[in-house]
C-alpha positions, -999 to 999 in steps of 0.1 A, spaced: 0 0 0 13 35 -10 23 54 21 -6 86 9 -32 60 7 -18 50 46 -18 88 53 -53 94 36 -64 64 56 -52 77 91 -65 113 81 -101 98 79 -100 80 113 -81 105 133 -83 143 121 -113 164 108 -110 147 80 -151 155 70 -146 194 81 -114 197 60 -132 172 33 -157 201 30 -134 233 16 -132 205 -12 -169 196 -13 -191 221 0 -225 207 3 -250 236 -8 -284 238 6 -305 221 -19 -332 246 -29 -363 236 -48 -365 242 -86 -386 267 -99 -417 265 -118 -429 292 -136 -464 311 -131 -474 299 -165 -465 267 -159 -477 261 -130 -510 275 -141 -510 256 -177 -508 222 -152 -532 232 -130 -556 238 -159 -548 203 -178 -553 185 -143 -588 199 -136 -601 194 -171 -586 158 -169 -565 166 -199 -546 137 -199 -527 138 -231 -514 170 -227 -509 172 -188 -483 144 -193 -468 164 -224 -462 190 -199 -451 172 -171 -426 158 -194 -408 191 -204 -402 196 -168 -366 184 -154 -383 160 -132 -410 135 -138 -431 135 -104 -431 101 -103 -407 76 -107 -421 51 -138 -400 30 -162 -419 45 -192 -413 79 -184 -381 81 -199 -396 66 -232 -417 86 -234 -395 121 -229 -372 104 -255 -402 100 -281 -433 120 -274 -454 108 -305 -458 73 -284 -483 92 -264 -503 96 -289 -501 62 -299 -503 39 -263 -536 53 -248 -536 28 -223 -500 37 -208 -508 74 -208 -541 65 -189 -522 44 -166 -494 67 -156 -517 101 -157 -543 79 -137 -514 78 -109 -509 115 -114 -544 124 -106 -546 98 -77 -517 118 -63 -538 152 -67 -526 188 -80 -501 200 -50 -487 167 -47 -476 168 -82 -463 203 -79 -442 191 -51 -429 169 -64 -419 185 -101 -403 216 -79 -382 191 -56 -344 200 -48 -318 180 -73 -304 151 -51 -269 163 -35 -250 135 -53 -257 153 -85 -244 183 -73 -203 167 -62 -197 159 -98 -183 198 -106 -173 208 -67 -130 190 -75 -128 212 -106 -140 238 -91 -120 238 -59 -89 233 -80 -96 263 -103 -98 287 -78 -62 287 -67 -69 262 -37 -31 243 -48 -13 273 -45 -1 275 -83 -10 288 -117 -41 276 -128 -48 275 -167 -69 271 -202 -45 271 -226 -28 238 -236 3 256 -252 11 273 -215 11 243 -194 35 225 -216 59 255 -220 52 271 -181 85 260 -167 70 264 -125 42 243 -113 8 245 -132 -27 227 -134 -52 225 -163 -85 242 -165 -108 223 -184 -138 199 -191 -133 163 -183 -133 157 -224 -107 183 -230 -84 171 -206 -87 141 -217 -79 149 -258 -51 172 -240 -39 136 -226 -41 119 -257 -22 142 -278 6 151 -255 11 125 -230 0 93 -252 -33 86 -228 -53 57 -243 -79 53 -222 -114 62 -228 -123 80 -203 -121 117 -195 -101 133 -165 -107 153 -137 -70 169 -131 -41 174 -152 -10 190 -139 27 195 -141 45 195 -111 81 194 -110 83 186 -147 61 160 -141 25 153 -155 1 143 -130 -38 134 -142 -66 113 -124 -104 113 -121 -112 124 -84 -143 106 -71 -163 111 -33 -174 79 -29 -206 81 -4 -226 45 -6 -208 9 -9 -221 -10 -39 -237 -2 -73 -231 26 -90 -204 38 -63 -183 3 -70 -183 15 -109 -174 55 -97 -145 36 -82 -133 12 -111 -137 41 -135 -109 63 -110 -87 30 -109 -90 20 -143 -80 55 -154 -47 54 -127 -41 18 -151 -41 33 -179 -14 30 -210 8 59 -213 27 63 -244 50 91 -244 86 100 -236 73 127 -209 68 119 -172 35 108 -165 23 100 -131 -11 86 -128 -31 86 -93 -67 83 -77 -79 109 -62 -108 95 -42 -126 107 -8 -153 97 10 -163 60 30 -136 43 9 -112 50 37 -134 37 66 -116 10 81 -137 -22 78 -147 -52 56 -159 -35 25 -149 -46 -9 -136 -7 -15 -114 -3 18 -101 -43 12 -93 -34 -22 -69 -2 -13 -58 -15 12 -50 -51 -4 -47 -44 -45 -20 -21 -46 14 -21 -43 32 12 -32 37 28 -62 -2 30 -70 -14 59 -52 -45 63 -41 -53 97 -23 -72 121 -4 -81 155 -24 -74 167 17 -38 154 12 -31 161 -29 -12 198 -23 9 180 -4 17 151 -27 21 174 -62 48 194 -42 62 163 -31 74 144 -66 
């Protein structure tokens, strides 16, 4: 095991790990989405004239669905098949008016979820200066900027800046690119909160990426940057795969410790 996965390990068991976690992550109060006067009035309208046709046309425009249905995404992806399954529309707009008028309104105004809000937060955090050194958008500059320097950029455009300079082959996009020391680091960054499902493939996706080929004749170092319960101590297949998967040139890190391992290679 690296020693920064042992120190991002002891961080989260024995400091403030979840306070100092949070200049990376800031949680937001998740306010509801808005629905316009017009809209809220055009629903209103469809529901008490048991429109149903166009009251689920409507409802479908919205960002959320007020209820959870496997159909529903069909039918945002094709809206013609309403026209042409009366008996799904019934069924699903018969659940709509079971659930009455401000039940429905509720629901189509409820706050987005806070794990779709973490995706953004790393980049963020990086580009405001939070390393200590130059941040920036312009490919040309970070190869040629002889101090220490960090990319500014969508997960896709790091990721072509990684296949055209530093040979990157896999196919996924990054969440950091930077040169430190005249070497390149990149990674995806995760913050892991759930064991299972989705979060196992959030993980294979950051591990898979630090496995990656590189094919260049520059210095390329290629790390995790995860957070979150991965470094619980315990039986989960997350913590006994860090812990056990790994030998100690595989880092696996902390965003809480990264500052201190870019300034450290």
């Amino acid at each position: 095991m690296n020693i920064w996965t042992e120190k991002s390990i002891a961080l989260a068991s024995q400091k403030n790990y979840l306070d100092l976690l949070y200049k990376v992550y800031p949680m937001s109060i998740n306010l509801r989405r808005e629905l316009s006067a017009g809209v809220t009035a055009s629903i209103t309208k469809l529901f008490e004239d048991r429109n149903s046709s166009e009251l689920l046309k409507t409802l479908l425009k919205l960002e959320i669905f007020p209820i959870k249905d496997s159909y529903v995404a069909y039918l945002k992806a094709d809206k013609t098949a309403i026209d042409r399954n009366p008996n799904t529309v019934e069924r699903i707009t018969g659940m709509l008016y079971e659930m009455g008028l401000d039940e429905i309104l509720d629901k189509a105004s409820s706050p987005k979820e806070t794990n779709r809000q973490i995706g953004p937060l790393f980049k963020r955090w990086v580009n405001s200066g939070s390393l200590g050194v130059k941040v920036t958008n312009d490919h040309k500059e970070l190869i040629e900027y002889e101090g220490n320097i960090v990319l500014d950029g969508s997960d896709a455009v790091m990721q072509s800046f990684a296949k055209e300079h530093l040979g990157y082959g896999h196919g996924k996009g990054l969440d950091f690119i930077g040169k430190f020391n005249n070497k390149y680091v990149i990674a995806e960054a995760k913050f892991l909160t759930a064991v299972g499902g989705h979060q196992n493939a959030q993980f294979n996706d950051a591990i898979l990426t630090m496995k990656s080929d590189i094919n260049t004749d520059k210095t390329v170092v290629k790390i995790a940057i995860l957070d979150g319960i991965i470094f619980i101590k315990g039986n989960t297949k997350m913590y006994k795969s860090i812990t056990q998967d790994f030998d100690d040139s595989e880092v696996i890190i902390s965003s809480v410790l990264l500052r201190d391992y870019l300034f450290s290679i």
